[in-house]
N, C-alpha and C positions, 0 to 999 in steps of 0.2 A: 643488517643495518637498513637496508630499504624498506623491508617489512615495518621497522620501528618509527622508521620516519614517516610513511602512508598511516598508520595508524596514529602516533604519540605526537607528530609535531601540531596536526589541524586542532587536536586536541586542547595540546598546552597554549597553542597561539590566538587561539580566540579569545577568550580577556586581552591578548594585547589588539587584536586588532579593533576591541572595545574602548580600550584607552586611547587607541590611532585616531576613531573617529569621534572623539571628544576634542583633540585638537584640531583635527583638517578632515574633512569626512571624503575628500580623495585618496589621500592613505589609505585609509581605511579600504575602501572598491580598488583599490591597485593591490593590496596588501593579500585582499582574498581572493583576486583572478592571479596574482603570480603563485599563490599556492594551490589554487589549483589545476594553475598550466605542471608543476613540479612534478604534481601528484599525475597525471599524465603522464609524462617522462618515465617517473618511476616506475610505473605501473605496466606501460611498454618493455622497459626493462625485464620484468618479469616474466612477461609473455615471450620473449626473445629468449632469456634462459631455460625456459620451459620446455621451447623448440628446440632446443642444443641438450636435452635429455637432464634439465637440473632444475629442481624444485628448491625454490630458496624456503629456509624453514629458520621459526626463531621458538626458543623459550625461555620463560622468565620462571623460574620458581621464587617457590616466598612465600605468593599469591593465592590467596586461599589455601585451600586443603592441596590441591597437586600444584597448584601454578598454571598460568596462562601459556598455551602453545598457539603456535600459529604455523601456516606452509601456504604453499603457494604452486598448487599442482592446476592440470591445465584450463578446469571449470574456477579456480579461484582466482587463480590468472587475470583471466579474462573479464568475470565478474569485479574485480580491480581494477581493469582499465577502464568498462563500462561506467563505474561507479565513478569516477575520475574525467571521462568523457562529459558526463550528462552535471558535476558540478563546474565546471568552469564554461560549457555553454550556457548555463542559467546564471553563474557567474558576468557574463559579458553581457548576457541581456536585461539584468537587474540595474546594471547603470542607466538606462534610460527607464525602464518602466518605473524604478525608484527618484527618477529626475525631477517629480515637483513633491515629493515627501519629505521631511524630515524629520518628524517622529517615530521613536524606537529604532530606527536604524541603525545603530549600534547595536542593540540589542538582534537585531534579526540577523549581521553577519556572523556577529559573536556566535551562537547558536547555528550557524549553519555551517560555519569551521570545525565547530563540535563533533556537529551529526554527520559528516563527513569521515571524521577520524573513526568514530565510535561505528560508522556502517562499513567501513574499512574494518573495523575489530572483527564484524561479525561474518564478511565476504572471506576474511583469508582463515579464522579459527580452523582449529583441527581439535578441537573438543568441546562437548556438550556445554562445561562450564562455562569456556572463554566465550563462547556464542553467549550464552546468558548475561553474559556482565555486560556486553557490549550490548545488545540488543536493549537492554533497562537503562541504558544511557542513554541511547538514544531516542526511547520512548519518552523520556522526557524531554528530550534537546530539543527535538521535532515539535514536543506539545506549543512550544512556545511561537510554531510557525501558524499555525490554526486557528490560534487569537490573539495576532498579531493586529488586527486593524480594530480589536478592543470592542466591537459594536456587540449588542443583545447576541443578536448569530453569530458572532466568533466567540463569543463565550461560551455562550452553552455546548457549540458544536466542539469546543475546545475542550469543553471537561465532560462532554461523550467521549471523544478522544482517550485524555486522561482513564476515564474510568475502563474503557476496553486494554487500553496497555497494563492498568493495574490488576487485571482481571487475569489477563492472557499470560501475566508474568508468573502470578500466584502459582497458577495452575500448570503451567509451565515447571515454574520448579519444586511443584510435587511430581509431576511425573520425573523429574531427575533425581530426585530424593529416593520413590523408587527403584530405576535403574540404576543409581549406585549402590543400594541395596542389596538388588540381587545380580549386580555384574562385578562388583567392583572397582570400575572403571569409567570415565565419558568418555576416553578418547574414539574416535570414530575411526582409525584403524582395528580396535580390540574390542568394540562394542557385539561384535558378530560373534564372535567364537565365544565368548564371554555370555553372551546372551540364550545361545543355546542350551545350559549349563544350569538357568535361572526356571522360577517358576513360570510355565506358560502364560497363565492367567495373569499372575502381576505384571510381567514383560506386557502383557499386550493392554492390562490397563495405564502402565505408565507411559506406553506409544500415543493411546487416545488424547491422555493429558497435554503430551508433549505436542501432539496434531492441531488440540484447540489452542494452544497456546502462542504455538508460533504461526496458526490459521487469523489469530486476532489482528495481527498484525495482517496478514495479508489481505484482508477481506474478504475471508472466506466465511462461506452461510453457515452457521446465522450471526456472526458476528461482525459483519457485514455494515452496522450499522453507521459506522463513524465515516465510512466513504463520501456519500451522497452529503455529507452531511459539513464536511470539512473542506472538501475541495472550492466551494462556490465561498466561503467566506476567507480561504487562503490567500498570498498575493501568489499572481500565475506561476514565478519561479519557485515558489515552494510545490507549486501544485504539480509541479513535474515532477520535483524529487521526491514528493510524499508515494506518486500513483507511479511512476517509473522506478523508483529503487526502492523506498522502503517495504512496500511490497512484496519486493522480491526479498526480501531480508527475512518473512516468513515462510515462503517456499522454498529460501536455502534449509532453513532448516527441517521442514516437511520432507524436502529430497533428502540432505541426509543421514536422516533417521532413516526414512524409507529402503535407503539403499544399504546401510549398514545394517539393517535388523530384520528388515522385513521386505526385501527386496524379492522373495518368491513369497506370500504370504497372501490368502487365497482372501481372507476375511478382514487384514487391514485393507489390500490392496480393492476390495469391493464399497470397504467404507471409503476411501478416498473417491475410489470413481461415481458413488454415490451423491457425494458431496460437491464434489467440482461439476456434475451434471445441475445439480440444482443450481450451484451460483455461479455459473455459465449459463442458465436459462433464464434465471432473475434477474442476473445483472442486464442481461441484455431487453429484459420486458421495460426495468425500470429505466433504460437509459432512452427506449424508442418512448415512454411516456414523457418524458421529462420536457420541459419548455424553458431550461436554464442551459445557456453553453457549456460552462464547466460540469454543471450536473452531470447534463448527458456525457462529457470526456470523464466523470468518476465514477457513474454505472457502466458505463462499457470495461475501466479498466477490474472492477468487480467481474466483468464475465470474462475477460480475459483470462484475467486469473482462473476463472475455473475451466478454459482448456486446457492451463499448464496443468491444475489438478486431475483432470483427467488423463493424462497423458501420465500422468505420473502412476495415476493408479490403474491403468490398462497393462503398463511396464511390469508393476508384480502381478498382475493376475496371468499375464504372459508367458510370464515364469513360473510359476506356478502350474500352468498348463504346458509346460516343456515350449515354449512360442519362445526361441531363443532369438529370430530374425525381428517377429513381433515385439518383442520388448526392445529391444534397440532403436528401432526407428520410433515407438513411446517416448523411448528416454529421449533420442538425439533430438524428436520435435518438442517434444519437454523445456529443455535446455536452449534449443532455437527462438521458443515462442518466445521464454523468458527475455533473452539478446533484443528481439524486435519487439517486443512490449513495450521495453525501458526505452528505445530509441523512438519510438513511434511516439510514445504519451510526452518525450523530450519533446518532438516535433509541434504537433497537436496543442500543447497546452501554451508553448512558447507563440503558436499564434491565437490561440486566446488570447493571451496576453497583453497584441498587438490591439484588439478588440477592445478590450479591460480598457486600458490606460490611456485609449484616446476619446471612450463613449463612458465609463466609470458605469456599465448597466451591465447583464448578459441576459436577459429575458431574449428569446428569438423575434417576440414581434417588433424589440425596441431597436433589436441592430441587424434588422432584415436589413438584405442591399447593402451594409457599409461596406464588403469587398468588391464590391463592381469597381472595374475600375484601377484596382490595386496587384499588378499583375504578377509584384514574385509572390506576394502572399499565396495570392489564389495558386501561383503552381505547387510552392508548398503544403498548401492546406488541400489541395488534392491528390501527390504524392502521399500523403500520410494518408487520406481517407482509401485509397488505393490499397493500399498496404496491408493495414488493419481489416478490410473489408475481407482480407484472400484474393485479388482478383491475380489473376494467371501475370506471371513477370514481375511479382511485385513480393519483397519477401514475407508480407503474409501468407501468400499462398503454400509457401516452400515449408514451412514449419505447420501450417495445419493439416497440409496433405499427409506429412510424415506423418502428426495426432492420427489421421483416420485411418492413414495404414496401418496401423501399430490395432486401431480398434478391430479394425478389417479382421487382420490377424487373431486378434483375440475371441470373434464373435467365428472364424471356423477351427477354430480347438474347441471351444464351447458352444454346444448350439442351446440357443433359446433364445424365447421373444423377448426379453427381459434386455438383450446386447442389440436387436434388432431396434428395441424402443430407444436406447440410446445413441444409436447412433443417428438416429432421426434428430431426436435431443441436441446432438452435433450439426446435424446439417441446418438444423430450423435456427438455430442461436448462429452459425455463422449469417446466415440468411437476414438476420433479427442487424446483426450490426450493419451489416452493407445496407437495410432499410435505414438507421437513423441515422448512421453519415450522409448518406445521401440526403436527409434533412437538415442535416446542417449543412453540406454544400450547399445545395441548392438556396437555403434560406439565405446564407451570407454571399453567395457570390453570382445569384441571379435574379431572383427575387429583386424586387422594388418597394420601397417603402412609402410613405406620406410624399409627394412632389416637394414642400419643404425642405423634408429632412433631408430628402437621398439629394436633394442640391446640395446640401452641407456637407452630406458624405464623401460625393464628387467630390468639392473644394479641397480636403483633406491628405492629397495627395497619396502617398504608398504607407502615412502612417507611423514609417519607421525610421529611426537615422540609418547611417552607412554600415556602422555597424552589428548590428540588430538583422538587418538585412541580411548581411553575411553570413551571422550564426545561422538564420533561419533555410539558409537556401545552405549552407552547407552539410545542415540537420537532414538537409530534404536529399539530399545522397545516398543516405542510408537505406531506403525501403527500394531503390535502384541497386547499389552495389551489394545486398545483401540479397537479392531477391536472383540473383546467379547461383545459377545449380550448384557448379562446383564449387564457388565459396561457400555456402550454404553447409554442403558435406563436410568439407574441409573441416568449416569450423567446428561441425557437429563431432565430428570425430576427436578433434581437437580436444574439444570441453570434456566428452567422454570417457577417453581412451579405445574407445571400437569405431570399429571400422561399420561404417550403414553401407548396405544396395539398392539405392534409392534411384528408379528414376522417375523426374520430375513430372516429364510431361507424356506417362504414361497414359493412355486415354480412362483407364480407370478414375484417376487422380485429379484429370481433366473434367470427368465425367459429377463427380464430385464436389468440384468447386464450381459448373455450371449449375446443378442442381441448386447449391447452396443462394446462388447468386440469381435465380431464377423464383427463387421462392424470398429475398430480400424483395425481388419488384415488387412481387404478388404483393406485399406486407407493404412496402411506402404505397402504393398504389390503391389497394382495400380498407390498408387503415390507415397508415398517417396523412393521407390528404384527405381521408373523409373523417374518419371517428375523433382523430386526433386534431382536427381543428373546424372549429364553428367562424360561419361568415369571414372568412380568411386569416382569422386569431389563430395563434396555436392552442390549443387544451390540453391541460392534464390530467387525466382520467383515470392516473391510478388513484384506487378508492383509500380516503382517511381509515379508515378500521384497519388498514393494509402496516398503518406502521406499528413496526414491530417496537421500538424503544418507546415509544410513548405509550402503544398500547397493551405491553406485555413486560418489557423488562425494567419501568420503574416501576410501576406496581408490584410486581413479581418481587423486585431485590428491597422496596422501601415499605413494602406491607405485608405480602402473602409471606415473603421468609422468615423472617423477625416471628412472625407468630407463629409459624409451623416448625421450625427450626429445631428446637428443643426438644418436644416430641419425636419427629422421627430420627432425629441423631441417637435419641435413645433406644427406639424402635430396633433400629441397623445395630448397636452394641447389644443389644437382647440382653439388658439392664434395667430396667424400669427405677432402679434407683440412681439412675441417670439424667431421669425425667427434668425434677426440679434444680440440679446443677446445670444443664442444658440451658434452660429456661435462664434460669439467671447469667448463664455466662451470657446470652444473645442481649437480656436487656443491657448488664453490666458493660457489654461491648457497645452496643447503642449508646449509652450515655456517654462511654469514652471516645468514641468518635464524633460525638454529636459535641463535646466542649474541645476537643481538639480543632474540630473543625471554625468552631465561633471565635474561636480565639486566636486561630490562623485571618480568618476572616477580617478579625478586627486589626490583625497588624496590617495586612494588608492596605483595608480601610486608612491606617493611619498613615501609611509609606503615601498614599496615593495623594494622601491633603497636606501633607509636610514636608516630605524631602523629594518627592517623586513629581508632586503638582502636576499631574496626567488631567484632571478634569477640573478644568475654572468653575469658580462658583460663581453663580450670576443669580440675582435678586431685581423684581422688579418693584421695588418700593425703595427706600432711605436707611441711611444709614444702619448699621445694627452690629451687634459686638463681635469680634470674632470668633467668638465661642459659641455664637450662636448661629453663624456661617457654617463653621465644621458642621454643627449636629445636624442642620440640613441636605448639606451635600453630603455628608457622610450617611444619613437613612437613606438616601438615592440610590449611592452606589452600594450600599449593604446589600439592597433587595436579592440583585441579580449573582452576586456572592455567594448570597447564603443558599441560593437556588440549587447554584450549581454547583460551586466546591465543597460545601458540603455533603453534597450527594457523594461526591468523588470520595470524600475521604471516608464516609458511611460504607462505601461500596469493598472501599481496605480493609477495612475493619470486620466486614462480613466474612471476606476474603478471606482472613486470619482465621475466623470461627470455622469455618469450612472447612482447613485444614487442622483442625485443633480436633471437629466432630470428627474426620478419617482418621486421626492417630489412634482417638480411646478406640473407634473403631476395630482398628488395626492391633491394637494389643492387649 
C-alpha cells in the first residue's frame, strides 16, 4: 500500500491540484507541499522497515506483457526518501520564488506532482519494464518544466530536451527488446542467471543500448547536451529536481544493469569507466568556462555524474580483476556520491534561486557582490561549495575518497599507464570543481560590483522570507551530517548490503584530496582570474565549433542521415535490393513526420490564439479584422514551432527507422 500511494497517488492528484489552482492558487501550494511532506513520511517508513530486515514489495499484473513490480530494498529505500526530501524542499521554496508569477502555474505543479509519482515508479521498480514506463513518463512530465517561462531559450532548450528523452527511450527499449529476447525475463533478480545463458554479443549490445539510454537521461557524454542547455532557462526549483534526481533516474538504471548483468565484466565495466572519465572532465571544463550561474551548477552536475560513472565502472573492472575490497568501496562511493549530489545540487540551486528571483539576471558580472552582506545565504552557499568541492569534513570528501580508493585498488590489480592517466583524470576534474566554485563564491559573496548597484544589493536585505531561509539553512546540514565518517559507512553499507573498511582520514585519502584541492588553486589562480576574464569581465572561452548539438547532431540527424540512411541499412542486411525500400521508407518517413509535425504545430498555434490566449497580439496601426490579427500572430509564433517541434518529432520518426533498419537487419 505505501509503495502504491508514493508512486499512484502524486500521479493521479496532479490534475486535481490543476483544478485547485484554478480556483484559489493557495490550495494549490498547500495541496502540493502536504503531498510532499506524506511522501516523506512514507518513504521513512520504508527505510525503517528495511532496518527491521523487510522490504516492502508490490505487483500489479495485467500490465503489459508481465506487469509492473516494484520493492523497496535498502538503495530503493532510500533513493525514496531522497526523492521525497528534495521535492517538498523545492516544494516550500517555490511559494516565494513563484510569489510575483502567475502564468502557468497550474501547469507547473500539475506536472511536478506527476514527475514526482512517475520518479517514484522508477527509484522503487524491480524490472527493466516498469523502469521503462516510468522513466517515459516522466520524460515528458519534466519536459514541460524546461519551457516553462515560454521564451526563444526555453523553447528550443525544451525540445533539445524532448528530442534526447525521445532518443534515449527509443534505444533504450531496443536494448530491452533484446534482452528479453535472449533472457526471457526484465526482472533484475533473474536478469543474471538468465543472461549467462543468452548469446554474449547480443547481451552485451543490448547493455550498450540500455547504457545510452538511460545515459541520456543522466547526462552522460555525449549526450550531454540538454544539461547546460535547460538548467539556465528552468525556474530554480525545477533546476534541482532536473540535476539532483532526474539524473539520478539514469544511473539507477546504468547501476542496475551493471550489477545484475555485468557486474564483473572487464569490457562493459572499461566502457563505463571510459565514459564517466570524459564527462567528468568536460563537464567540469565546460562548468569553469561558463559566465552563467546556473550553467556553471548544470556542467558541474554533468561531471559529477561522471564520477558516479566512474565509480561504477572501476566497481566491475574490480571484479573482474578478483579486487573484491576494491569494488566495494566503487560501489559504496558510487551510491554515496549519488546521496550527496541530489542534496548538494538541492542546496546550490535553491540558492540560485535566491539570486534568480530577486535580480531576474545570472550572468556573473551582473550579480557580482549581490551576497555581501546576506549572511545565512552566504553560509549555505559555502557549505554546499565545501561539499561538492571534496574539501576534508565535508561529505564530498567521504564519497570521492571512497571513488579513488576503489580506483587505487583497481590501478594495483592491473598495472598500466592507461589507470594511472585516469586517475589524474580524477584528481584534475576534482581540482577543476573546487576552481569554479570558488568563482562563484568569491564572485557572489566578495567581489564588489558598479558602487550603484552593490548599494542596491546592500539595501536588499537577506533576500529571503522566513521560510525560504529555513529550507535553505536546513538543506545546509547535509554536506555537515553526511560528511561524518561513520554515517557515511553506515549508510553506504545500508544502500549496498556490504559492509566497506574505509578509513577516512587515512593520510593516503588525505593526501588525495590535498592534491585535488592544490591543483583547483593552481586552475582559479592561472586561469580563471586571468584567461577567464578580460579587464575584470568574466569570459567565456569555450570555442563555438565546441558545440556538439548545433554543430554535429542537427546536421547529422536533419541532413547527413536522411540521405545516408538507406544505403547503409542495406549495406548492414547484405541485400542490395534493400537499397531502394530503404530509401523510400527514410523519405516516406520524412514526410510523415514532417505533416505530423505541422499539423501538431498548427493546433498548437490555434490552442494558443483561442482558448489558451498565452501571447496577446499587439499592432501598431488601426483597426483590422480579426482574422487578420490571428494570421499575424500566428506566423509569429509558427516560426519558433516549426523550428523546434518539428525537429522533435522528425527526430521520432528517424528513431522508428533505426529500429525498423536493426530488425531486417536482425532477420
Amino acid at each position: 500500500m505505501r509503495i502504491a500511494l508514493l508512486v499512484f497517488l502524486p500521479l493521479l492528484t496532479g490534475p486535481a491540484a490543476y483544478a485547485l489552482g484554478r480556483r484559489r492558487e493557495v490550495w494549490r501550494d498547500n495541496a502540493g507541499a502536504f503531498l510532499a511532506a506524506g511522501s516523506v513520511l512514507l518513504s521513512v517508513s520504508l527505510v525503517i522497515a528495511r532496518l527491521y530486515g523487510e522490504a516492502a514489495s508490490l505487483s500489479i499484473p495485467g500490465v503489459l506483457a508481465g506487469g509492473l513490480s516494484f520493492t523497496a530494498d535498502g538503495f530503493r529505500s532510500v533513493y525514496s526518501l531522497i526523492t521525497s526530501v528534495m521535492w517538498l524542499g523545492t516544494s516550500l521554496f517555490a511559494r516565494e520564488y513563484f510569489r510575483r508569477e502567475r502564468e502557468g502555474l497550474d501547469r507547473y505543479w500539475m506536472f511536478t506532482l506527476m514527475t514526482l509519482g512517475a520518479t517514484q515508479g522508477v527509484m522503487l521498480s524491480a524490472d527493466l519494464m516498469t523502469t521503462f514506463v516510468f522513466f517515459e513518463i516522466l520524460s515528458l512530465t519534466s519536459f514541460t518544466w524546461v519551457m516553462h517561462e515560454q521564451t526563444p531559450g526555453a523553447l528550443r532548450a525544451g525540445y533539445t530536451y524532448l528530442f534526447i528523452a525521445i532518443f534515449g527511450g527509443l534505444v533504450l527499449l531496443m536494448g530491452l527488446f533484446l534482452l528479453y529476447d535472449q533472457c526471457g525475463t526484465l526482472a533484475f533478480g533473474k536478469l543474471g542467471a538468465a543472461a549467462s545463458r543468452g548469446d554474449p554479443a547480443v547481451i552485451f549490445t543490448a547493455a550498450v543500448c540500455v547504457l545510452l539510454g538511460f545515459g541520456a537521461k543522466a547526462g552522460m557524454f555525449p549526450l550531454h547536451v540538454w544539461l547546460p542547455m535547460a538548467h539556465p532557462v528552468a525556474p530554480s526549483p525545477a533546476s534541482a529536481l532536473l540535476s539532483g534526481i532526474l539524473t539520478k533516474v539514469g544511473i539507477y538504471g546504468i547501476l542496475m544493469t551493471t550489477l545484475e548483468i555485468f557486474a564483473d565484466s572487464r569490457p562493459f565495466g572499461a566502457l563505463i569507466l571510459v565514459l564517466g572519465l570524459v564527462t567528468m572532465f568536460l563537464g567540469a571544463v565546460l562548468a569553469l568556462c561558463s559566465v552563467n550561474l546556473k550553467r556553471t551548477l548544470a556542467c558541474s552536475s554533468m561531471s559529477q555524474i561522471g564520477f558516479i560513472l566512474t565509480g561504477i565502472g572501476s566497481m566491475a573492472l574490480c571484479n573482474a580483476a578478483g579486487e573484491t575490497a576494491g569494488a566495494a568501496l566503487a560501489l559504496s562511493g558510487a551510491v554515496l556520491h549519488m546521496v550527496n549530489h541530489s542534496m548538494l545540487k538541492l542546496l546550490l540551486f535553491m540558492a540560485a534561486g535566491v539570486v534568480v528571483m530577486n535580480l531576474h539576471v545570472l550572468t556573473l558580472d551582473q550579480i557580482r557582490g549581490w551576497g555581501r552582506k546576506k549572511y545565512a545565504l552566504h553560509i549555505a552557499f559555502l557549505l554546499g561549495a565545501l561539499g561538492i568541492s571534496g574539501v576534508p569534513l565535508f561529505n564530498g570528501y567521504l564519497s570521492k575518497s571512497m571513488l579513488h580508493e576503489g580506483l587505487v585498488h583497481l590501478m594495483e590489480a592491473e598495472e598500466g599507464w592507461l589507470l594511472h592517466g585516469a586517475e589524474w583524470i580524477f584528481l584534475i576534474s576534482g581540482g577543476c570543481t573546487f576552481a569554479y566554485m570558488l568563482k562563484l563564491y568569491r564572485c557572489l559573496f566578495w567581489e564588489k560590483n558598479t558602487p550603484k548597484r552593490q548599494a542596491r544589493f546592500d539595501r536588499m536585505g537577506s533576500g529571503m522570507n522566513p521560510l525560504s531561509t529555513a529550507v535553505i539553512l536546513l538543506s545546509a546540514l547535509f554536506p555537515v551530517l553526511l560528511g561524518l565518517p561513520g554515517a557515511a559507512t553506515a549508510l553506504g553499507s545500508f544502500m549496498t548490503g556490504t559492509s566497506v573498511h574505509f578509513s577516512a582520514f587515512a593520510w593516503e585519502n588525505l593526501k588525495g584530496a590535498l592534491i585535488s584541492l592544490g591543483i583547483g588553486g593552481a586552475v582559479y589562480a592561472g586561469i580563471a582570474e586571468t584567461v577567464l576574464r578580460s579587464k575584470g569581465s568574466y569570459v567565456n572561452r569555450w570555442p563555438v565549433w565546441a558545440d556538439l548539438e548545433g554543430k554535429v547532431y542537427r546536421p547529422l540527424f536533419q541532413r547527413w542521415l536522411p540521405e545516408t540512411f538507406g544505403p547503409v541499412a542495406a549495406v548492414f542486411a547484405h541485400n542490395v535490393v534493400l537499397v531502394p525500400l530503404c530509401r523510400n521508407l527514410v523519405l516516406a518517413g520524412t514526410l510523415i513526420g514532417r505533416v505530423l509535425a505541422d499539423s501538431l504545430d498548427a493546433v498548437l498555434v490555434l490552442l494558443r490564439r483561442t482558448v489558451v490566449r498565452e501571447v496577446k497580439i499587439q499592432t501598431g496601426q488601426g483597426p483590422i479584422g480579426r482574422l487578420r490579427q490571428f494570421e499575424r500572430a500566428s506566423e509569429e509564433a509558427f516560426r519558433p514551432l516549426r523550428e523546434n517541434f518539428s525537429f522533435a518529432m522528425l527526430m521520432a520518426c528517424l528513431g522508428i527507422l533505426l529500429i525498423f533498419g536493426l530488425l531486417v537487419w536482425m532477420l
